[in-house]
C-alpha positions as a printed Julia matrix, in Angstrom:
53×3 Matrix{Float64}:
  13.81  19.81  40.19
  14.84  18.49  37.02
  14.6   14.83  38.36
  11.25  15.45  39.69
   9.55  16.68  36.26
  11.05  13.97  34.48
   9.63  11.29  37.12
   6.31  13.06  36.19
   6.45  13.16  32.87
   7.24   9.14  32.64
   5.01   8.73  35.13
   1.87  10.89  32.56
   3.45   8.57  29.5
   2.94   5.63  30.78
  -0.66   6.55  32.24
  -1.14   7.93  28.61
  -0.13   4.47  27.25
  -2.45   2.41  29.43
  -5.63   4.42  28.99
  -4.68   4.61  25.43
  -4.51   0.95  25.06
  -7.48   0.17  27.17
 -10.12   2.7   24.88
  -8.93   0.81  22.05
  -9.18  -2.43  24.2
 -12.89  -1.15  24.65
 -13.44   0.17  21.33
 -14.75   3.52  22.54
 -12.47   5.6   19.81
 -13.82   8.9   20.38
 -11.35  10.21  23.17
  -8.29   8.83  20.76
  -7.49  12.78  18.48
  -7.66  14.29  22.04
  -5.02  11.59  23.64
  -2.67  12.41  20.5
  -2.97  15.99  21.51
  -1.96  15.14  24.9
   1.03  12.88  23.6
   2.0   15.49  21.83
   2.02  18.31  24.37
   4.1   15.98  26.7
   6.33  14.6   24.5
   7.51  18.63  23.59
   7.32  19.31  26.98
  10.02  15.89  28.18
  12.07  17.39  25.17
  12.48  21.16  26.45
  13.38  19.68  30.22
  16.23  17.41  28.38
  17.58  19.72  25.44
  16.43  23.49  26.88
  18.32  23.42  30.79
């Protein structure tokens, strides 16, 4: 189970990374706060499946 929700949560990064990278590609900056809120949430959420099991 582990395995799997680490597979996912690459898996979100990386989609976070390209859409990221493409709105700024596109200039359209308004969707950028809420996709730093999303890095955010999954970046503590990769942490507590390493450190917290």
């Amino acid at each position: 189970m582990l395995v799997e929700q680490l597979i996912f949560i690459i898996v979100a990064f990386a989609l976070f990374v390209y859409m990221f990278f493409q709105l700024i590609k596109k200039n359209d900056t308004k969707y950028v706060p809420i996709l730093a809120i999303e890095a955010i949430r999954n970046r503590n959420r990769f942490y507590t499946n390493i450190f917290y099991r």
